[in-house]
C-alpha positions as a Markdown table, in Angstrom:
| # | Residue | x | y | z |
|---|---|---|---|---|
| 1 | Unk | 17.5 | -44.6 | -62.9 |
| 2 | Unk | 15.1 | -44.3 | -59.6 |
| 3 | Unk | 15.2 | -41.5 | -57.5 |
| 4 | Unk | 13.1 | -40.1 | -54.6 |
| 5 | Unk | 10.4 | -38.4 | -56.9 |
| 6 | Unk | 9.8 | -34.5 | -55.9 |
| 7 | Unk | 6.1 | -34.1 | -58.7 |
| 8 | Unk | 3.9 | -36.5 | -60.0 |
| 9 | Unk | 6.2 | -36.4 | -63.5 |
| 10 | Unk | 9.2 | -38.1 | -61.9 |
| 11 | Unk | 6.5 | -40.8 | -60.0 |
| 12 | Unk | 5.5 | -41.7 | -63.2 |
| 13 | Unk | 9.2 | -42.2 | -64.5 |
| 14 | Unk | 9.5 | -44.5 | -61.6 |
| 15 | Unk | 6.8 | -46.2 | -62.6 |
| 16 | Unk | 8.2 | -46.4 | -66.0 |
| 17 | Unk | 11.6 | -48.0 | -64.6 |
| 18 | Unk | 10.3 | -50.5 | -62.1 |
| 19 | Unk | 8.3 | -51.7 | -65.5 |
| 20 | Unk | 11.1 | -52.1 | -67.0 |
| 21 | Unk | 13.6 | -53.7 | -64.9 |
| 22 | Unk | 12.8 | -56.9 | -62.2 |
| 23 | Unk | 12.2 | -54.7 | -59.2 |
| 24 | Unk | 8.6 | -55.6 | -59.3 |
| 25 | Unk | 9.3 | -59.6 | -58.6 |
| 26 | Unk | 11.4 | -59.0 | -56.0 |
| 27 | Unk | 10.4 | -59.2 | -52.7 |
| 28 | Unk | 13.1 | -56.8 | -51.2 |
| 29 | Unk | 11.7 | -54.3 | -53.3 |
| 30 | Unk | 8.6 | -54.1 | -50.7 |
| 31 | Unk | 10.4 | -52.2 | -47.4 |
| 32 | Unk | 9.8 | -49.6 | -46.3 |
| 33 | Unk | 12.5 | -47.8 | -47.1 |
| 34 | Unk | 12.5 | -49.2 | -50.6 |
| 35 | Unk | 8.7 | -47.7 | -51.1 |
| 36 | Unk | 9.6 | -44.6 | -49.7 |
| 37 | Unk | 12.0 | -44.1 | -52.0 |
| 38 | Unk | 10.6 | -45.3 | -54.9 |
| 39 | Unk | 7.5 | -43.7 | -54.6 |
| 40 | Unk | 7.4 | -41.1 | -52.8 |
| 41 | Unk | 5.0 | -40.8 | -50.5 |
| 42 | Unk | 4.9 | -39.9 | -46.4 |
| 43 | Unk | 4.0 | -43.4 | -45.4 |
| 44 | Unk | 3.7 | -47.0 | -45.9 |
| 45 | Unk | 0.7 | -48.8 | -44.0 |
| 46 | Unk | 1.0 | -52.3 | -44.0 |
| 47 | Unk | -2.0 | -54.8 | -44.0 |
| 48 | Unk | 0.6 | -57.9 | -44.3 |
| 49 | Unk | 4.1 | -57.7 | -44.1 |
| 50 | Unk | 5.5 | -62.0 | -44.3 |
| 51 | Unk | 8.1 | -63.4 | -45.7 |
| 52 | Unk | 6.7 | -64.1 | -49.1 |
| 53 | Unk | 4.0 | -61.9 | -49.1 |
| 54 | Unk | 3.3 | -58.2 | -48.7 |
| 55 | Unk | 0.1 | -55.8 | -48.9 |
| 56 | Unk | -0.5 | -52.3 | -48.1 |
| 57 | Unk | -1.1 | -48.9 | -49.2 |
| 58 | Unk | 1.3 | -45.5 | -49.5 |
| 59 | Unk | -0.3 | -42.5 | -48.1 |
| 60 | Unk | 1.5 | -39.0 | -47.8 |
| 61 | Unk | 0.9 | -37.5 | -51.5 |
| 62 | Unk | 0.1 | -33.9 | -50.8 |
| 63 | Unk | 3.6 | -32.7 | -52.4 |
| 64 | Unk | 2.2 | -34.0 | -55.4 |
| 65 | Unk | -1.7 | -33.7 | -55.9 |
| 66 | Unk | -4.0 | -31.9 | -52.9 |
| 67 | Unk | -6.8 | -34.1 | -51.1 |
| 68 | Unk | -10.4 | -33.3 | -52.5 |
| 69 | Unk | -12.5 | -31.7 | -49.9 |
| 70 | Unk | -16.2 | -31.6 | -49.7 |
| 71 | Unk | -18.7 | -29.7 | -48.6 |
| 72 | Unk | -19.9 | -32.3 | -46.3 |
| 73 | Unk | -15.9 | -31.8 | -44.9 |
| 74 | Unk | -15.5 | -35.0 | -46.0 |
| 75 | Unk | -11.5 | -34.9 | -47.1 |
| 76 | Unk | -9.9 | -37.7 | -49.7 |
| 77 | Unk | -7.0 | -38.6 | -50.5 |
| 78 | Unk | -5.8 | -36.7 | -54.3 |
| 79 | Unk | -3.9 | -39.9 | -54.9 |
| 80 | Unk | -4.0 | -43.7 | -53.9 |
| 81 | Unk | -1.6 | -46.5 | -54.1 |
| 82 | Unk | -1.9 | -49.8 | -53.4 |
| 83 | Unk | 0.3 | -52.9 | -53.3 |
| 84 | Unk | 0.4 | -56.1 | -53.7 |
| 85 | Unk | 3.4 | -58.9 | -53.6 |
| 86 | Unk | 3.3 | -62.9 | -53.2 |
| 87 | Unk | 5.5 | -65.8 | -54.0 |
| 88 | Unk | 3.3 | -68.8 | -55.1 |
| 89 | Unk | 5.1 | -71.8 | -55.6 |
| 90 | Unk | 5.2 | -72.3 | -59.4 |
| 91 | Unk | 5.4 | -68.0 | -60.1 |
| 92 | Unk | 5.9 | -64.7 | -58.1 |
| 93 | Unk | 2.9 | -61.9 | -58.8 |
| 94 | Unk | 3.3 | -58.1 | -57.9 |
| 95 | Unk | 0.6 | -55.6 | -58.7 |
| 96 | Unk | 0.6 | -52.1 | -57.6 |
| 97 | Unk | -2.7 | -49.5 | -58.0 |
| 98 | Unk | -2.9 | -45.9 | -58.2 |
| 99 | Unk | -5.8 | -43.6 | -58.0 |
| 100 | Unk | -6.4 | -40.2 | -58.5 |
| 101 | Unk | -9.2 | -38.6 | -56.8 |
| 102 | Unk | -8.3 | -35.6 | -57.8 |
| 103 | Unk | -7.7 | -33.9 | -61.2 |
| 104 | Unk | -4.0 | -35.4 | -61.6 |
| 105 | Unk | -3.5 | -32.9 | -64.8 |
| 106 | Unk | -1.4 | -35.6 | -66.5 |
| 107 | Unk | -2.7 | -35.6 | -70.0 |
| 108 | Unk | -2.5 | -39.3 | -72.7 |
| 109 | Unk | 0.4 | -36.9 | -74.6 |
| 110 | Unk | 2.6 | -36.8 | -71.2 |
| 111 | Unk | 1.9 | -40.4 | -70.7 |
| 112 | Unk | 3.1 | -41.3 | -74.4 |
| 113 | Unk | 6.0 | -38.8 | -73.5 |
| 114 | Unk | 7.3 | -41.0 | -70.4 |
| 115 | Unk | 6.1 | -44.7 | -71.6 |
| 116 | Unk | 6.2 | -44.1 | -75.4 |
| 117 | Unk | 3.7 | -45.1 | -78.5 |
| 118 | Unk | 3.5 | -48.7 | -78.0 |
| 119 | Unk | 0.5 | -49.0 | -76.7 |
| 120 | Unk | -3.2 | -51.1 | -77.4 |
| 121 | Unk | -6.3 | -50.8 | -76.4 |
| 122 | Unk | -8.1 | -53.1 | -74.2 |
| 123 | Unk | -10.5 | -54.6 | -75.9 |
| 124 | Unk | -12.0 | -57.1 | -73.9 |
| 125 | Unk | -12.6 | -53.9 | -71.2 |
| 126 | Unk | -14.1 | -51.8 | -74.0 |
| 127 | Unk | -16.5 | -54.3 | -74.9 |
| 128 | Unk | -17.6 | -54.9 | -71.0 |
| 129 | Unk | -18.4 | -50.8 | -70.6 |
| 130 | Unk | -20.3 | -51.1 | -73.8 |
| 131 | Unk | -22.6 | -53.1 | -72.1 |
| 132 | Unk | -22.6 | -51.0 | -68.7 |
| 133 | Unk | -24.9 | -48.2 | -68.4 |
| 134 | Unk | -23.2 | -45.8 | -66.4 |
| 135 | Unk | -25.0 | -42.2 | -66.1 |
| 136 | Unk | -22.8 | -38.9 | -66.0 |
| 137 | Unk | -19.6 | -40.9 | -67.5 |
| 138 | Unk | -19.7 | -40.2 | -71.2 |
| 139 | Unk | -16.7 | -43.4 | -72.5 |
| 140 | Unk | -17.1 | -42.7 | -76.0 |
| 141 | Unk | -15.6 | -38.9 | -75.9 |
| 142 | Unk | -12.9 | -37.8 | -78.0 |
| 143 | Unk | -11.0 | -36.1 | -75.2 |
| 144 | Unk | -8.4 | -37.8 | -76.8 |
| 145 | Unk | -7.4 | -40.4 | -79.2 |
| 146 | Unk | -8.9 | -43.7 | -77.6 |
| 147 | Unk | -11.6 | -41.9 | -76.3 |
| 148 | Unk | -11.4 | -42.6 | -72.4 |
| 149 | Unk | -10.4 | -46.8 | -72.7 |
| 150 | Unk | -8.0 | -47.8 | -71.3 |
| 151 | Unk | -4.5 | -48.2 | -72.3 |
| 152 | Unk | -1.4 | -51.3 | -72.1 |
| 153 | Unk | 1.5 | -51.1 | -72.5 |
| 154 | Unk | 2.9 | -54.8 | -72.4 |
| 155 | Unk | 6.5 | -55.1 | -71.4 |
| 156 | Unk | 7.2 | -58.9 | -70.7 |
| 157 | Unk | 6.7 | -62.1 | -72.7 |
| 158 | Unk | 7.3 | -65.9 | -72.0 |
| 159 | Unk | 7.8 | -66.6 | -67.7 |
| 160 | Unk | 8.0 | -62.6 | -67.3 |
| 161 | Unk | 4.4 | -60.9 | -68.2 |
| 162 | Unk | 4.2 | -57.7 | -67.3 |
| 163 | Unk | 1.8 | -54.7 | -68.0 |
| 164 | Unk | 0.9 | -50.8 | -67.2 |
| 165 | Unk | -2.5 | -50.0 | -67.7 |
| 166 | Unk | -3.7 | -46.6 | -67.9 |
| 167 | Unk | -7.4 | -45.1 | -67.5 |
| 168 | Unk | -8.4 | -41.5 | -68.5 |
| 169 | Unk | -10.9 | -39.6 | -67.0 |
| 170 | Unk | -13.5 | -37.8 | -69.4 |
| 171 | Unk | -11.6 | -34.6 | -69.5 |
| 172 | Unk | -8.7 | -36.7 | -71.1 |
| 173 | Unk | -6.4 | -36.8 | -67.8 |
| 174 | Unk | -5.0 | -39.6 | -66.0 |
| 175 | Unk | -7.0 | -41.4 | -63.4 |
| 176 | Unk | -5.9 | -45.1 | -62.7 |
| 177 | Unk | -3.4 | -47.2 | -63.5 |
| 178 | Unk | -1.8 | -50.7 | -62.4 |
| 179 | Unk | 1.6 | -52.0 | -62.9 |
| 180 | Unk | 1.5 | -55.6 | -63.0 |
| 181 | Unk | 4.3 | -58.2 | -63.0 |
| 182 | Unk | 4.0 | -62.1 | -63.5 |
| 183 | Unk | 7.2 | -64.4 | -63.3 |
| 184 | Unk | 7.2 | -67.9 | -63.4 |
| 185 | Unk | 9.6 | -70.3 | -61.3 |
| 186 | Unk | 12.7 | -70.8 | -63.4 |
């Protein structure tokens, strides 16, 4: 069940249950007071908002992670998301992006606590930052058990593909993921 999540936890459960379920193909799922609800946040800024399309981003998630200040006073935002919606005429695509700037403290044993143990590996990305050089970011550390590649968790098959990717930062915490849903005209 979705409720107005009070701590990062209960964002990610939401997360958990719009994977699951059809919300993320449905374009009354994108108002505002739907995204409010579902994740949280202060805000929804909109950069499209048609019928058959929507973009924005959520803003508003101090209750759940603080901005990162620096010394310059620059201040960012702890946490990020980003959506995306659009009927096409053969298939309807959603895709929603979180960030952590931030230390989210959400560790690979909380994630397999919420989305379980049936995840992979994504090879194809593993193989591409084998080839990067990428100085300071150590991809190879046993932090935990995949070493800092990303995770899937695939949750559709046939006209209704959907995945939850996960990326941890070096320290083994949580630093990206992307909920994305696929479902082709019936």
């Amino acid at each position: 069940m979705i409720e107005y999540p009070k701590a990062l936890l209960d964002f990610l459960q939401n997360i958990k249950s719009l994977s699951e379920g059809d919300l993320p193909e449905q374009e009354n799922t994108y108002t505002q007071e739907n995204l409010l609800r579902l994740f949280g946040a202060r805000e929804v800024n909109w950069h499209l908002n048609d019928a058959g399309i929507k973009k924005g981003e959520m803003v508003g998630y101090e209750s759940f992670i603080e901005d990162v200040k620096h010394p310059n006073g620059n201040v960012f935002p702890g946490m990020s998301l980003h959506f995306f919606f659009r009927i096409f005429p053969d298939h309807k695509l959603s895709r929603i992006n979180i960030h952590f700037t931030a230390d989210s403290k959400v560790s690979f044993s909380e994630i397999e606590k919420i989305f379980g143990t049936n995840w992979e590996l994504n090879e194809d990305e593993i193989k591409q930052r084998a080839m990067q050089i990428t100085e300071g970011r150590v991809f190879q550390s046993s932090t935990h058990p995949m070493g800092n590649k990303p995770l899937i968790y695939r949750l559709g098959k046939g006209q209704n593909q959907k995945f939850v990717a996960f990326e941890l930062s070096e320290i083994g915490n949580l630093e990206s993921m992307q909920l994305v849903a696929k479902r082709s005209a019936e």
